[in-house]
C-alpha positions as CSV (number, residue, x, y, z in Angstrom):
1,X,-249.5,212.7,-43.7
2,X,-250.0,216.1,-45.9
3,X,-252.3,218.5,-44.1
4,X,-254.6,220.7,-46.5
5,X,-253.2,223.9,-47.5
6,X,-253.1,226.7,-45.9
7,X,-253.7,230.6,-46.8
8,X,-251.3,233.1,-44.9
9,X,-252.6,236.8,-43.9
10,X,-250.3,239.4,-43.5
11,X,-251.4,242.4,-41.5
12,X,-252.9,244.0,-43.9
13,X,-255.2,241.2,-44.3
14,X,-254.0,240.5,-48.0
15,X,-253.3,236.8,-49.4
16,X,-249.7,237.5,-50.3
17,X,-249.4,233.9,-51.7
18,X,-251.5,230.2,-52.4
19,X,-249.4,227.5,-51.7
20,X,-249.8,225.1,-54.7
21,X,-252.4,221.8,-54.8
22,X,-249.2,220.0,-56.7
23,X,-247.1,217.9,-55.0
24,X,-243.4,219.6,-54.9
25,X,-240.7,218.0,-56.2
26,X,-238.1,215.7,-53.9
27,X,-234.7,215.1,-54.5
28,X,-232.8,212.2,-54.4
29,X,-232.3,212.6,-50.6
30,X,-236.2,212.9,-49.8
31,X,-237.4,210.1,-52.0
32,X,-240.9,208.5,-50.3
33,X,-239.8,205.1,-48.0
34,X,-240.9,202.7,-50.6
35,X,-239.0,204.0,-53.5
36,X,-235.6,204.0,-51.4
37,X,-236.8,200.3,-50.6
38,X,-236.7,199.7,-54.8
39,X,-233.5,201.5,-55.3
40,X,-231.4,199.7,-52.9
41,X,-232.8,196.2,-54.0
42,X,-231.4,196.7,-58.0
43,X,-228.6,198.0,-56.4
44,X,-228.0,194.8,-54.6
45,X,-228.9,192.6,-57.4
46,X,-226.3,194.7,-59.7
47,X,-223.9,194.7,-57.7
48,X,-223.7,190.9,-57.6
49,X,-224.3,190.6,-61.4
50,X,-221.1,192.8,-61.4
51,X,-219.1,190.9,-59.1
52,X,-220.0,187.6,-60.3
53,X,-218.9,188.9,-64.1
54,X,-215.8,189.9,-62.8
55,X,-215.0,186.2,-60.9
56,X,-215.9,184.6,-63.9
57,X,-214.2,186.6,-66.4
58,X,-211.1,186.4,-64.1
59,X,-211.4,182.5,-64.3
60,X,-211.8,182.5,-68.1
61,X,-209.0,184.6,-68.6
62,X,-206.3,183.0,-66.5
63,X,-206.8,179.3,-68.5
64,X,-206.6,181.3,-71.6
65,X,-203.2,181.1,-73.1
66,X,-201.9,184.9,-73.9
67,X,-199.9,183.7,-76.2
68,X,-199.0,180.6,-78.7
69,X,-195.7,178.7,-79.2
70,X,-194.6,176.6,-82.3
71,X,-192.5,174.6,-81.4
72,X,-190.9,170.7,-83.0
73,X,-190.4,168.0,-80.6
74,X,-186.7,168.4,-79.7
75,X,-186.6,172.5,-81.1
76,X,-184.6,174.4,-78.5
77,X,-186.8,177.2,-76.8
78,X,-185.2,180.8,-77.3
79,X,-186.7,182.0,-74.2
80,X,-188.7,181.1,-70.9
81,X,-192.0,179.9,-71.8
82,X,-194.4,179.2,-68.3
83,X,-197.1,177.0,-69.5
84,X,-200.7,177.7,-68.3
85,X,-201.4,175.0,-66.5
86,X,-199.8,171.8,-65.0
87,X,-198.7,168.8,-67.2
88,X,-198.2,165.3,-66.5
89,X,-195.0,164.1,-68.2
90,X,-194.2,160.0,-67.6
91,X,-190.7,159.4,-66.9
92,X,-190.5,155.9,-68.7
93,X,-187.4,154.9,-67.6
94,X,-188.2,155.2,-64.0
95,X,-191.4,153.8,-64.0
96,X,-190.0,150.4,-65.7
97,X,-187.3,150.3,-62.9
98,X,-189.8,151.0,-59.9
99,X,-191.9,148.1,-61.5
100,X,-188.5,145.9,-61.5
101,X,-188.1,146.5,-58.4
102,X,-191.9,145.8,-57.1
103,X,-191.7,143.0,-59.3
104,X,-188.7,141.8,-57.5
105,X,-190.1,142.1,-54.1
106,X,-193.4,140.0,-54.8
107,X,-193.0,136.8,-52.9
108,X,-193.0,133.6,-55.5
109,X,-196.8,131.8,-53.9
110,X,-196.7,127.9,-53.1
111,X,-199.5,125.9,-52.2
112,X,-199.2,123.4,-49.2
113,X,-202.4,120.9,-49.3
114,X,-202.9,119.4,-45.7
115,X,-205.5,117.2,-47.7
116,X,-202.8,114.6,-49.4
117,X,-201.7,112.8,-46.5
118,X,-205.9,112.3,-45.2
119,X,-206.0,111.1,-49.2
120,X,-202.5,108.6,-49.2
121,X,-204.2,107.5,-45.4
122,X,-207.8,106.8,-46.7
123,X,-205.9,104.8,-49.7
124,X,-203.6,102.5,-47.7
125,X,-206.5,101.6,-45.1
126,X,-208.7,100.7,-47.8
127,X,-206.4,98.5,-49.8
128,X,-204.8,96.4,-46.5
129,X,-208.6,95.8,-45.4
130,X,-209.3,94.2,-48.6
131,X,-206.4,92.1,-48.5
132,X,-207.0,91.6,-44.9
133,X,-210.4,90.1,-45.4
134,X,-209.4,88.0,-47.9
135,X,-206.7,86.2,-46.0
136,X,-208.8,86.0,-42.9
137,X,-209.2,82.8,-41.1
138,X,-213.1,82.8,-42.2
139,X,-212.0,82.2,-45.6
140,X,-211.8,78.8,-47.4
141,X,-209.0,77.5,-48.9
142,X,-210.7,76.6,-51.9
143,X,-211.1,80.1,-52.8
144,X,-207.9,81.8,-52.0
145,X,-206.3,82.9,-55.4
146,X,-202.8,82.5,-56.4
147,X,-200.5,85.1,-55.2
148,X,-199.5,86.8,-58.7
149,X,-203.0,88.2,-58.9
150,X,-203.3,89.0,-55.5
151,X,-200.3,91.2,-55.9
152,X,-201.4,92.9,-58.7
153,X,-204.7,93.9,-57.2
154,X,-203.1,95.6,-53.9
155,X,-201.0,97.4,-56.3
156,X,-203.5,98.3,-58.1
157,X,-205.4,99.5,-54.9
158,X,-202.4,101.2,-53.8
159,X,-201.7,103.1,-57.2
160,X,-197.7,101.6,-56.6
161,X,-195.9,98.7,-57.5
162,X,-193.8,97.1,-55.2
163,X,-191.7,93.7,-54.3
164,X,-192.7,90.4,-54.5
165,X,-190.2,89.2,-51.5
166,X,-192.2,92.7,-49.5
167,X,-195.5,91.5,-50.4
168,X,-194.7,88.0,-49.4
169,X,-193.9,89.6,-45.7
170,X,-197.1,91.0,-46.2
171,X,-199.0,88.3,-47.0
172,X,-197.6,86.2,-43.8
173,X,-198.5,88.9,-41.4
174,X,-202.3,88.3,-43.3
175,X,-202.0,92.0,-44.2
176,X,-202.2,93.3,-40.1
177,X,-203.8,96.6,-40.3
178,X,-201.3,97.4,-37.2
179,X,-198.9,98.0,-39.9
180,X,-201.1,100.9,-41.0
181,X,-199.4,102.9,-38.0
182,X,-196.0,102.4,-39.0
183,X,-196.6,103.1,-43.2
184,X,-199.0,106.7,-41.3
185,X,-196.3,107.7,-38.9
186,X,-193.7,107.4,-41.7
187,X,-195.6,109.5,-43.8
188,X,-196.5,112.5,-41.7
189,X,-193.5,113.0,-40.6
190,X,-192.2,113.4,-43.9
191,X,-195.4,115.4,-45.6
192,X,-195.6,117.6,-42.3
193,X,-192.2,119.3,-43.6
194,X,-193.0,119.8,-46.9
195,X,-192.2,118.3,-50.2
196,X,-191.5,119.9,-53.7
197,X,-191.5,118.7,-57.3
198,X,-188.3,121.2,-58.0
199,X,-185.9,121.9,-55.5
200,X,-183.6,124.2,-57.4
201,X,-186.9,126.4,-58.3
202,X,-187.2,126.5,-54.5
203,X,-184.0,127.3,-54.0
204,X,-184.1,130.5,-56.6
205,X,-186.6,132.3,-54.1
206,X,-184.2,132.0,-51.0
207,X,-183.4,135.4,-50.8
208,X,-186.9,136.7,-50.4
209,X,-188.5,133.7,-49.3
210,X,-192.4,132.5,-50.6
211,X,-195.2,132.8,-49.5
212,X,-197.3,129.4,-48.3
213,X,-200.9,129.1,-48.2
214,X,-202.4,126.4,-47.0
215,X,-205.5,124.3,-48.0
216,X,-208.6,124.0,-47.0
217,X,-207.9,126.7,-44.9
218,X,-206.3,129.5,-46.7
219,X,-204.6,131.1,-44.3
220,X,-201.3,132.3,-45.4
221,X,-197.4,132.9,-44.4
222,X,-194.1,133.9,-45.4
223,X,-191.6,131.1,-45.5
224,X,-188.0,132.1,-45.3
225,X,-186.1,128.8,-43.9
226,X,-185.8,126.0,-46.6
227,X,-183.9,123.8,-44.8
228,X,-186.6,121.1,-44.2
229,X,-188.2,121.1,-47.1
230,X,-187.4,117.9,-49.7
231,X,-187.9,117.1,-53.0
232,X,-189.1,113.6,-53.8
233,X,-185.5,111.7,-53.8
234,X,-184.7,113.1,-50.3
235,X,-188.2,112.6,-48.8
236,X,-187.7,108.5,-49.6
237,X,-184.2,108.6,-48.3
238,X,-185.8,109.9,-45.1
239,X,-188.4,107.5,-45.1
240,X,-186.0,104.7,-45.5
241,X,-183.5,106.1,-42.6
242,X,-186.4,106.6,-40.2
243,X,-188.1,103.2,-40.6
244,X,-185.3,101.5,-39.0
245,X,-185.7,104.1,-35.8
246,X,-189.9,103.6,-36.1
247,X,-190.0,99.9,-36.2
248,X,-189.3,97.9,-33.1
249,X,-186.9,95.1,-33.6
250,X,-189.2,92.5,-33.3
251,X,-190.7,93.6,-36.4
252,X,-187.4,94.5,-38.4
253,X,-188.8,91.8,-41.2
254,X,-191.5,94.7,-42.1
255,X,-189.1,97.1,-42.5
256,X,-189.0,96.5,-46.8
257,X,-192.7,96.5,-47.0
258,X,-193.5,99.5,-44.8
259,X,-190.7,100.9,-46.8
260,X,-191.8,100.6,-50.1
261,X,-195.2,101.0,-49.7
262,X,-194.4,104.6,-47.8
263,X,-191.8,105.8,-50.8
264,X,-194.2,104.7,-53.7
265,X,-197.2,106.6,-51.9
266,X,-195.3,109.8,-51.5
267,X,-196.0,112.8,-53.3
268,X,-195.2,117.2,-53.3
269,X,-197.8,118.8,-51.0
270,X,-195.9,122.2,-51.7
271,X,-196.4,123.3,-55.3
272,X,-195.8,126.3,-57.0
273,X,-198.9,128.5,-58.1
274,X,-197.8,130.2,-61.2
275,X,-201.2,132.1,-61.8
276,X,-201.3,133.5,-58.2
277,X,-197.7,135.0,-58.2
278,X,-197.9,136.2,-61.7
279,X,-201.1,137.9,-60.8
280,X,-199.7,139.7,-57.7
């Protein structure tokens, strides 16, 4: 890239200079490539120290309180104070009211088992068959028993107690199973609407309404229409008035039995779950 140097003749054929063997100084402008390639890099790399310095003292510096306060909880400020960053303050009072007022809205849960009346069914049949086999026309006189005990173990089947004039009607009808239909039409059409241990707690959630679920199944609905559902007392006294529309004529003598028998197996199928409401 440098050629040798060269000697210059003037006209007189004199040397009137010697360029120099040493390399002549350059200026900033006419630095060799690679040394411009050097400078520009540390430039590069300072500038970003530089930058990134300034970012980050810029962040440091704007949490930084400038000044300090002392103030007493309560103390008047004499002057506008802006405080360096954002603070959370809990207004108690509304936050007690808006969980009032959730609390209010919350549905009271009841639980409405679809297994009782299978259970009260299963029951019944099991206790007439017993009684039906043993006052079948197979059986010997010699070893019927007397008719106290015999009372006292179908109510013990039953889990009830009930007349000895209706289990007399009973016993001459040789404990039909027919009269199964009667005691399981009675029933569901009872249980179907729903029956409660406490009205009057019912009755407290009328204005929002509950919130049934139902079992095995779990699904789940709002109930606002209380109209049909009974507490124990009314649930017999519908048994009692529908047994006379249920039973033919012909077998008006059943009427007692079926009655008692229906009223003593009764029981709620829609309770109140205090866990689950108190929980939501």
């Amino acid at each position: 890239l440098f050629p040798e140097p060269m000697n210059f003749v003037n006209k007189n054929n004199t040397i009137p200079f010697k360029q120099s063997k040493e390399t002549p100084k350059k200026d900033l402008f006419h630095q060799p490539l690679y040394w411009s390639k050097i400078n520009i890099r540390i430039t590069q790399k300072w500038a970003i120290i530089f930058f990134l310095s300034v970012i980050l003292s810029l962040t440091i510096s704007s949490r930084m309180p400038s000044r300090t306060y002392k103030y007493s909880l309560g103390q008047v400020a004499s002057l506008d104070i802006k405080a360096p960053q954002d603070f959370l303050v809990e207004d108690k009072p509304a936050t007690l009211d808006k969980k009032e007022k959730a609390s209010e809205n919350i549905r009271a849960v009841y639980d409405f088992d679809l297994n009782i009346l299978n259970g009260i069914e299963r029951k019944a049949e099991h206790a007439f068959k017993i009684m039906a086999e043993y006052y079948s026309p197979e059986q010997n006189g010699e070893n019927v028993k007397a008719a106290e005990p015999d009372q006292k173990e179908f109510e013990q089947l039953l889990g009830i107690q009930i007349s000895k004039s209706g289990f007399r009607i009973l016993k001459q009808k040789q404990f039909d199973l027919n009269i199964l239909n009667y005691i399981f039409k009675l029933l569901s059409s009872v249980l179907e609407q729903g029956i409660v241990s406490n009205r009057e707690l019912l009755l407290a959630e009328k204005d929002r309404g509950i919130a049934v679920r139902f079992f095995p199944t779990h699904e789940e609905t709002n109930f606002n229409d209380f109209s049909r559902i009974m507490d124990l007392e009314q649930a017999r006294a519908k048994v009692k008035k529908d047994a006379r529309l249920f039973i033919p004529s012909s077998e008006k003598s059943l009427v007692k039995p079926i009655v008692e028998i229906t009223q003593g197996l009764l029981q709620p199928n829609l309770t109140f779950n205090k866990g689950e409401t108190e929980e939501r």
